[in-house]
Structure formats: C-alpha cells, structure tokens
C-alpha positions as CSV (number, residue, x, y, z in Angstrom):
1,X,-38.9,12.7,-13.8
2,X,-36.4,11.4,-16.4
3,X,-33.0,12.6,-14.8
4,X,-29.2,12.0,-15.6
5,X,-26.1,12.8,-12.7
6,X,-23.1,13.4,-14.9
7,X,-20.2,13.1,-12.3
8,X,-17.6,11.1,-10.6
9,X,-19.6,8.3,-9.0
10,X,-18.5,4.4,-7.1
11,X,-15.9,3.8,-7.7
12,X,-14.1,7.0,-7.2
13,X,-13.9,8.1,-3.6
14,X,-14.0,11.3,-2.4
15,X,-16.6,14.0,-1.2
16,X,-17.9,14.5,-4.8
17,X,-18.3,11.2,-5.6
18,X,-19.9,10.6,-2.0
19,X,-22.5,13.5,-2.9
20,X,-23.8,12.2,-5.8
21,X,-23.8,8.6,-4.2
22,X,-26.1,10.2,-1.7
23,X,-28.1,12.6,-4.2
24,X,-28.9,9.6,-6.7
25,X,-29.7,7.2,-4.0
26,X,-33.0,10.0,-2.6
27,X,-33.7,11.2,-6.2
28,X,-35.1,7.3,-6.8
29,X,-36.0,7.1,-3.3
30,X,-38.7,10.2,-4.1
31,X,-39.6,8.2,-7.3
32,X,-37.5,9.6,-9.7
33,X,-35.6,7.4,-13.0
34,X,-32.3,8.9,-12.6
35,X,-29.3,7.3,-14.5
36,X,-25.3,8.1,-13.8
37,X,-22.9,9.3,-16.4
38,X,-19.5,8.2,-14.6
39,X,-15.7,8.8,-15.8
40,X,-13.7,5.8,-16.9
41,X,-11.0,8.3,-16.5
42,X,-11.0,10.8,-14.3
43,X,-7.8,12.4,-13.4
44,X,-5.0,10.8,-14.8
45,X,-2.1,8.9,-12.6
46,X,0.9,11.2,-12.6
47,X,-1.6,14.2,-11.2
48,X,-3.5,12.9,-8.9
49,X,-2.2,13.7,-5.1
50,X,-3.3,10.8,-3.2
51,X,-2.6,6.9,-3.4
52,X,-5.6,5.6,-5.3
53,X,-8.5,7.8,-7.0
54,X,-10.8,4.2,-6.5
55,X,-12.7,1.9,-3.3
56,X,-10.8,-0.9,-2.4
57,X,-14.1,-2.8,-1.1
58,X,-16.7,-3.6,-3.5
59,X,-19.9,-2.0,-3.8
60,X,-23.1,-2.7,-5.0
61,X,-25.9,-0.3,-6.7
62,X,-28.5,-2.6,-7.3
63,X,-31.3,0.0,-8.8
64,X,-29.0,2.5,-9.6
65,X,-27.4,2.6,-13.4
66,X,-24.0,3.6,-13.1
67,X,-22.3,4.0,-17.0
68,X,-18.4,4.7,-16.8
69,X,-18.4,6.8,-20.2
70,X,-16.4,9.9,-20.1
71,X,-12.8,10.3,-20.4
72,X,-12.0,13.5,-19.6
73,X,-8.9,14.4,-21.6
74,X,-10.4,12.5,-24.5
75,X,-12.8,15.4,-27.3
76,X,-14.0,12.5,-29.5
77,X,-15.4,10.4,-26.7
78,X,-17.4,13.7,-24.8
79,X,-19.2,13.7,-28.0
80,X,-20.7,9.9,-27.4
81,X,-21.3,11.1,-24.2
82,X,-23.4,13.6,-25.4
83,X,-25.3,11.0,-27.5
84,X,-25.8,8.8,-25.3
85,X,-27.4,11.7,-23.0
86,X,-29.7,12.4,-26.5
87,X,-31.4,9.4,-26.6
88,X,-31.7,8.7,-22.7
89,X,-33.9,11.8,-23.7
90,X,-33.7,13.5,-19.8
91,X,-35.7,16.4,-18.7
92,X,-33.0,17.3,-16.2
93,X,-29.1,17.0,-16.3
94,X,-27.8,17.4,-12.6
95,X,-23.3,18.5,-13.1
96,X,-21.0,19.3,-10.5
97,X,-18.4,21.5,-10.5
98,X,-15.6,21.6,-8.3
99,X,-12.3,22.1,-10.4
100,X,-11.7,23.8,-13.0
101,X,-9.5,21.2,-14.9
102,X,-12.7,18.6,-15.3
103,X,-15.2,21.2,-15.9
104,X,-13.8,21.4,-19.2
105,X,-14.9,18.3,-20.8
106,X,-18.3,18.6,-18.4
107,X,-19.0,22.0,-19.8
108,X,-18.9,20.8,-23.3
109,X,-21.2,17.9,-22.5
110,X,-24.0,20.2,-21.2
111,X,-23.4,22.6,-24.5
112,X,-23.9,19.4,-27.0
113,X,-27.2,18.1,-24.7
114,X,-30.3,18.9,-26.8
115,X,-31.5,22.6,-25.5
116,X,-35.3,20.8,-24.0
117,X,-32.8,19.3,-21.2
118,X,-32.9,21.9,-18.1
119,X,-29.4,21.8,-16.7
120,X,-28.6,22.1,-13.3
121,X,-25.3,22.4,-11.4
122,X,-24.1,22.2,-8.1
123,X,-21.2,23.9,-7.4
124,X,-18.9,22.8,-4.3
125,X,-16.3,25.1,-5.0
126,X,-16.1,28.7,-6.8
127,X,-12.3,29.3,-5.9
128,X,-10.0,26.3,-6.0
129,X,-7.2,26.4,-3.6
130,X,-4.7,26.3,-6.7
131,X,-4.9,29.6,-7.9
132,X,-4.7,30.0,-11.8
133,X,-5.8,32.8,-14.2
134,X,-7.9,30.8,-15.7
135,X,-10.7,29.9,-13.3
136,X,-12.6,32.5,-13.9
137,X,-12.7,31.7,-17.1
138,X,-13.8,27.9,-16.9
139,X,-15.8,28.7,-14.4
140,X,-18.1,31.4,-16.1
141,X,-17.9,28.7,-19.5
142,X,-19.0,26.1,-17.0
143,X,-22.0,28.6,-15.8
144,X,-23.1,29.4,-19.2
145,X,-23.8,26.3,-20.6
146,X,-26.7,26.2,-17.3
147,X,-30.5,26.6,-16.7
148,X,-29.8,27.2,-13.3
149,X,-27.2,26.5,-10.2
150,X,-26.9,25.3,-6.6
151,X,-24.1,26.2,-4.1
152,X,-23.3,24.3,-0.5
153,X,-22.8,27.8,0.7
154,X,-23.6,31.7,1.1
155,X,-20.1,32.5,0.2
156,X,-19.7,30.0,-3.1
157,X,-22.8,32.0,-4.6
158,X,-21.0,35.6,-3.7
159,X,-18.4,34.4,-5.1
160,X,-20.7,33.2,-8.8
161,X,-22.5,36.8,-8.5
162,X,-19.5,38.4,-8.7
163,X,-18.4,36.7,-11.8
164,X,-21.7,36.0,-13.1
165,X,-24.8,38.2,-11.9
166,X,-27.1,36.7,-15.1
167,X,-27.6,32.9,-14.4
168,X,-30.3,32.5,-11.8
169,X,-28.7,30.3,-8.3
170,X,-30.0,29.2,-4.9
171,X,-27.5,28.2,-2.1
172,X,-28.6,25.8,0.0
173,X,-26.5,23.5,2.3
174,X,-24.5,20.2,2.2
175,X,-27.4,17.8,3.2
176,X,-26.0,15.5,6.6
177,X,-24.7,12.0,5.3
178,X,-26.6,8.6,5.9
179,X,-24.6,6.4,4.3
180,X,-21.9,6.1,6.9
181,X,-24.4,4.8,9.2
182,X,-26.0,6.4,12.6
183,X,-24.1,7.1,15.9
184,X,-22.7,4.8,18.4
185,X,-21.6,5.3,22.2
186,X,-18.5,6.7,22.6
187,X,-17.3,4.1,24.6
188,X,-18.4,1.5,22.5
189,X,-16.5,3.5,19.8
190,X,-13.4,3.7,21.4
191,X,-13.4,-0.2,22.3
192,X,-13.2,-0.5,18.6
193,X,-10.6,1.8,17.9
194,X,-8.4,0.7,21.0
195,X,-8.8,4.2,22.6
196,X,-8.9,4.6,26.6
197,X,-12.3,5.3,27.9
198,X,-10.8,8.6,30.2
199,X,-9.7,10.7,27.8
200,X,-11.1,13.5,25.9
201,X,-10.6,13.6,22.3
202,X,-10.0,15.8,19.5
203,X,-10.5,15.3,15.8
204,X,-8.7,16.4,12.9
205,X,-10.6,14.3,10.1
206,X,-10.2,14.3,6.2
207,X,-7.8,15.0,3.3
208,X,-4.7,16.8,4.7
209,X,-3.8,19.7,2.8
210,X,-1.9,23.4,3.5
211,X,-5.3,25.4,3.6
212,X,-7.0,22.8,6.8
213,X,-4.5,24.5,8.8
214,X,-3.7,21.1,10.4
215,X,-0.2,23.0,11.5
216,X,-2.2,25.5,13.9
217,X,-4.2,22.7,14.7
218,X,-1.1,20.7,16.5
219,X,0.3,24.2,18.0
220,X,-3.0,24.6,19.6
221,X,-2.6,21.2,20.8
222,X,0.5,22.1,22.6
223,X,-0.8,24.9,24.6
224,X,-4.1,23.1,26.0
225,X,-1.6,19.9,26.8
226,X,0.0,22.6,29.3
227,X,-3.3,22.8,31.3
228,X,-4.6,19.2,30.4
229,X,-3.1,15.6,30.5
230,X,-6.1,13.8,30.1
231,X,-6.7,15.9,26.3
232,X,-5.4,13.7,23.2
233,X,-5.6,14.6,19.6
234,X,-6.6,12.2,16.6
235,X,-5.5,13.2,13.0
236,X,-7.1,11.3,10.8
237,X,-6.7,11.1,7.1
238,X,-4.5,11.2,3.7
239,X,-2.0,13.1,2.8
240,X,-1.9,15.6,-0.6
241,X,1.1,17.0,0.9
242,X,4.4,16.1,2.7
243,X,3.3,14.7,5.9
244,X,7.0,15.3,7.6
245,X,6.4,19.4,7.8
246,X,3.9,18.4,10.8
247,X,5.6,15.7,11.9
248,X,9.1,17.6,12.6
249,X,7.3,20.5,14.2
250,X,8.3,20.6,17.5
251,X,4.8,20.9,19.0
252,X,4.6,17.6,17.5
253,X,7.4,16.0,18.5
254,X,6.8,17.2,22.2
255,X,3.5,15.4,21.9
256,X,4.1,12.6,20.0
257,X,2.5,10.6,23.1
258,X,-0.5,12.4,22.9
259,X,-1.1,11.8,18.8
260,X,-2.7,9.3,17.0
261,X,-2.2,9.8,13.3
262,X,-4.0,7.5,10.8
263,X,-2.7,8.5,7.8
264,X,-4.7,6.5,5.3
265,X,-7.8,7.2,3.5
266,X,-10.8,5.7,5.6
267,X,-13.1,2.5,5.2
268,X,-16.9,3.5,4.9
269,X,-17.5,1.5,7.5
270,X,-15.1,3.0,9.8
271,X,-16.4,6.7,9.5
272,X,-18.9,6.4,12.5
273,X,-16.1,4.5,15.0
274,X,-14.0,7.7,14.5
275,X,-16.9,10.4,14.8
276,X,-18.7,8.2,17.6
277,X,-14.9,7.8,19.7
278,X,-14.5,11.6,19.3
279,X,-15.6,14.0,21.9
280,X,-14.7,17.2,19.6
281,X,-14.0,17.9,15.7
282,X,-12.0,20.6,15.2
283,X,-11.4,22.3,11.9
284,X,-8.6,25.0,11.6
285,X,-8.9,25.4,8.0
286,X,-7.2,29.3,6.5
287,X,-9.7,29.0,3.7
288,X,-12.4,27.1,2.7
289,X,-15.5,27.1,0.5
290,X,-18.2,25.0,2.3
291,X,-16.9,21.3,4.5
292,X,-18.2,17.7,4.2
293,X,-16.9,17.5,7.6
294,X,-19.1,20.0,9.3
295,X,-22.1,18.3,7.9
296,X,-20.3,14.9,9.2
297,X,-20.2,16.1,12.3
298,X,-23.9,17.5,12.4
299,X,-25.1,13.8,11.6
300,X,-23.2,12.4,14.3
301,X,-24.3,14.6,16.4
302,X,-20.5,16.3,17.8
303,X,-19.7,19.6,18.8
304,X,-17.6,21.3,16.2
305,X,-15.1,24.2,16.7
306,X,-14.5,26.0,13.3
307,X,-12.3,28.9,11.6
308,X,-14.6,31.8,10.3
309,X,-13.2,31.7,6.8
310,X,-15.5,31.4,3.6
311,X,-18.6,29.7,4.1
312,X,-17.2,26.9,6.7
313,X,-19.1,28.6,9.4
314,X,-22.1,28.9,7.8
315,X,-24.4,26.9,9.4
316,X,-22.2,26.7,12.9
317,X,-23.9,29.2,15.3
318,X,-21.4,30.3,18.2
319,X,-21.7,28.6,21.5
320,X,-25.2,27.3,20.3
321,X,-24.9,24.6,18.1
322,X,-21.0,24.8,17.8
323,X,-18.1,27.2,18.7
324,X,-16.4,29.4,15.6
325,X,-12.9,30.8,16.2
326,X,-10.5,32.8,14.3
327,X,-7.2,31.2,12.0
328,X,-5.3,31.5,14.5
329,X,-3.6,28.8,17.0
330,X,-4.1,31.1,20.1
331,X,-8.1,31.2,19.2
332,X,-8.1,27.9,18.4
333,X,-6.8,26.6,21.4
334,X,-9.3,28.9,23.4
335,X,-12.7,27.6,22.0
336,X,-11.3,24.5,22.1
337,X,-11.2,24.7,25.8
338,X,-14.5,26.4,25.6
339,X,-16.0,23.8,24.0
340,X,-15.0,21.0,26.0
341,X,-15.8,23.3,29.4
342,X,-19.5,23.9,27.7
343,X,-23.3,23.0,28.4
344,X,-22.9,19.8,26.1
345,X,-26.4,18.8,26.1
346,X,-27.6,22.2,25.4
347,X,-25.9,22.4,22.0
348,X,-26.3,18.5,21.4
349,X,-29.8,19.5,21.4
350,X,-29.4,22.2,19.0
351,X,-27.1,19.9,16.9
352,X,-30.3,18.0,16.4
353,X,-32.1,20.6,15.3
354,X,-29.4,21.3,12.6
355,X,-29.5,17.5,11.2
356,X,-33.0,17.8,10.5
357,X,-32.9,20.7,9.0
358,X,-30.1,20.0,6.6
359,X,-32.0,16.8,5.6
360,X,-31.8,15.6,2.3
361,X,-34.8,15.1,2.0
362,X,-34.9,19.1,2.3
363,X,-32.6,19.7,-0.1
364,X,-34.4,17.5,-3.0
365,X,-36.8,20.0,-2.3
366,X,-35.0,22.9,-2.7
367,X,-33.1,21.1,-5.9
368,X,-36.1,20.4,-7.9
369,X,-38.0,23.7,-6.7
C-alpha cells in the first residue's frame, strides 16, 4: 500500500515525532511504501516552551523518505503540500492530531487531498492542557476532513463521541517503544549513571509541566523519606515551566540530598540507562490524556504507580501489572510504598504480558483493519 505520514518527523523531538518515527519504521517493515510529509516549520521560536524544538545528534533514515515541506503559519505553501500529496497519488494519508494550533494547516491539507485518498488520524490528545474556546472547534474541523480515526486511549475517544458521534474511531493503545533499545541490569545501569547500587529508586521522567503533578510527587517524597533512608528520587527531564516553584518547596529543600534532578531533554541513547537504573516510575499527573511514559515503562519492563485521571490508567491493572493511586500526595506516597513492599516478580511477569500485547506489530493491525 501506497501510504503518506503527514506529521512532525526527525528532526523534531518529542513524543509525536517519536510515534511516527516508530509507526513509519513497521509500516515498511510489513511491506508497505510509505513516504513522510515533515514541517520545515513547526512552531515558531518565540512560542515554543522548551530550549530546542530539534535532535542535537544526527540521524539517519536510510529507506525512509522524509520531505520537510510544510510551514505551518504559511496558506500558500499548504497548497504545494497538497500537490505534492496529489501526485504521490497515496491510498492512505496517516495525520496526527495533538494541538489544536497545528491542526489548522493539517486539516486543510487533508480537505485539498483528492477524495480516493482514505484519511486516517491518530489522535493523542482530545483536550489540550491549555484550555481555549476554540478546541472544540478545530478539533471537530480536524475530524471532518477524515475517513476514520484512532485514539491511544478509552477516554480520548469519549471525549471525540461527545463532540462528534458521526465519524467512525477505534481506540487502541500506545504501542511499547523499540527504538530506545532493550533493558539492561539495574546495576549495570546505575554504574553508568554514577548511582549507588543500595538504593531504591524512583522516577519522575519526561517533560515537566503543572498537570504531571511533579509538586505532589516531591511532597510524597518527603513523607516515605520519614520511614526510609535508603529511598531516593530521580526527576528527569525539561522544563515548560519555572523550575524554581519545585525547587523552593520546602519538601525539596529538606531533601535536596536525596534528589537528583536532570533537567535537560534526554539523549536516545540514554533512555534505557535511566529506565534500567530505576526501580519504580512514578507518575502523579492531575490530568492526562494517554502517557508515552507508561508504555516506556511497559517495554522496560518497571513497575509503574499512576494517578487515575483520563485515560493514564488505562492499561495499568491495580497491584497486577502496576499500582494506580489517586491525585493526591497522601495516596501517592502510599502505593508508592506498596509497590516497592510488592510481589515484584509476580507483576514483572504480568508486565510481560502487557508489552506483548501492546506490540506494534498489533497495532498496525488494528490501524490498517
């Protein structure tokens, strides 16, 4: 099948663009031509959060066609675009939509592709943590302008039903990442990292933002330290928000000793040192849509303790294959400590079971069914 991924792609980082890395790469894997529609602009400097939008190593995509076309605050270039799609001549265009800001240049692109072109889109996010008024309203033009849809989660494709009950959707899962390489031993892990061998670890991993609750997160900290020397937490990941407000808390300056914060965008080929080193992932997120962390996590094979908000806790099933708490610091903290006082080898296994499952060689399936 003749197939074209219109979507951030290398060299933008993030989960999106680490999705449709993945998504392309099995797509030709199960013999499929797909090319890549990239952005040569994306969002532009002055709005964008973080330090860089780009990879600071160089990549390469040997079998993979990756054309940096679309600007997206420029009208006159979505129409090329839209050419260009033309005489590719596709019988699929795979769109994701995750904000509502850049799903206005990608919803014009699908309504300018010839009509013969099935259009699918796979939706990370049906609420964006910036609330505006007009959501809604992209969204349901983004929806539209669609064959069909796939969401990461139960509670994304509520949330689409609610707006939209015509437009046929599946939800499925986010499939379990390969490209940051399998599990290591711990120890061998925490060699690399310079972390001592006798103490338990927990992770805080990803993009730090007010909804991941990283605040509750370091006040549950404080109350198992009471109980606990040998406990330490990691935080690890950029800012898109004043890092001071956590660390002037006073949970965090009691302790500092105890926290490692890496506040930088990881390396690819770091992801697996910090998973590996960890002995729990922990997110205490007040709201969320679906997580690339949880499905992280899964294919590293850790035990997870998660907020039951949205669809985060989805595919987490309590003391089983992960522990779910409430947004809370109190509940945190407690299946925190149930977690690391658990039958680990019990939900290990059942872990396992969970990475197969949320294969993506599974979800191609689903996609193309």
């Amino acid at each position: 099948m003749k197939i074209i991924l219109l979507g951030p792609f290398y060299p933008y980082r993030g989960g999106i663009s680490d999705t449709n890395e993945e998504l392309v790469k099995r797509l030709i894997e199960s013999g499929h031509s797909v090319n890549v529609i990239n952005f040569k602009m994306l969002y532009p400097k002055y709005i964008f959060p973080g330090k860089t939008q780009f990879f600071q190593e160089k990549k390469e995509f040997n079998n993979i066609r990756n054309q940096r076309l679309i600007n997206s605050f420029n009208f006159f270039n979505w129409n090329n675009v839209i050419k260009k799609i033309n005489d590719f001549d596709p019988e699929l265009l795979i769109s994701p939509y995750w904000t509502p800001f850049i799903s206005i240049c990608i919803s014009y692109i699908n309504s300018g592709v010839s009509k013969k072109v099935k259009k699918i889109g796979l939706i990370h996010n049906a609420k964006p943590h910036e609330k505006s008024y007009l959501n809604s309203f992209l969204l349901n033009r983004y929806l539209d302008r669609l064959d069909k849809y796939i969401t990461f989660s139960l509670n994304v494709k509520k949330n689409i039903q609610e707006l939209n009950s015509k437009i046929v959707g599946k939800s499925v899962f986010l499939p379990t990442p390969n490209k940051y390489g399998c599990p290591i031993e711990s120890n061998k892990a925490k060699r690399k990292l310079g972390l001592n061998q006798n103490i338990t670890y927990i992770m805080f991993f990803g993009i730090i933002r007010p909804y991941k609750g990283l605040d509750l997160l370091i006040k549950a900290f404080n109350k198992l330290k009471k109980n606990s020397e040998s406990i330490e937490l990691l935080i690890v990941g950029e800012n898109y928000e004043s890092i001071k407000k956590y660390k002037n808390m006073s949970e965090f300056v009691k302790n500092i000793d105890s926290i490692h914060l890496l506040n930088k965008f990881v390396d690819e080929k770091m992801v697996k040192y910090w998973f590996s080193a960890a002995d729990l992932i922990v997110q205490p997120y007040t709201s969320s849509s679906q997580s690339g962390i949880t499905s992280m996590a899964i294919h590293f094979e850790k035990m997870i303790v998660t907020t039951n908000v949205g669809g985060i806790s989805e595919k987490i099933d309590h003391k089983k294959n992960g522990f779910v708490c409430e947004a809370n610091y109190n509940d945190i903290a407690e299946k925190i400590n149930d977690a690391l006082n658990s039958e680990r080898k019990s939900i290990v296994k059942n872990i396992r079971k969970s990475k197969k499952e949320m294969s993506w060689k599974n979800f191609i399936k689903a996609l193309l069914d």
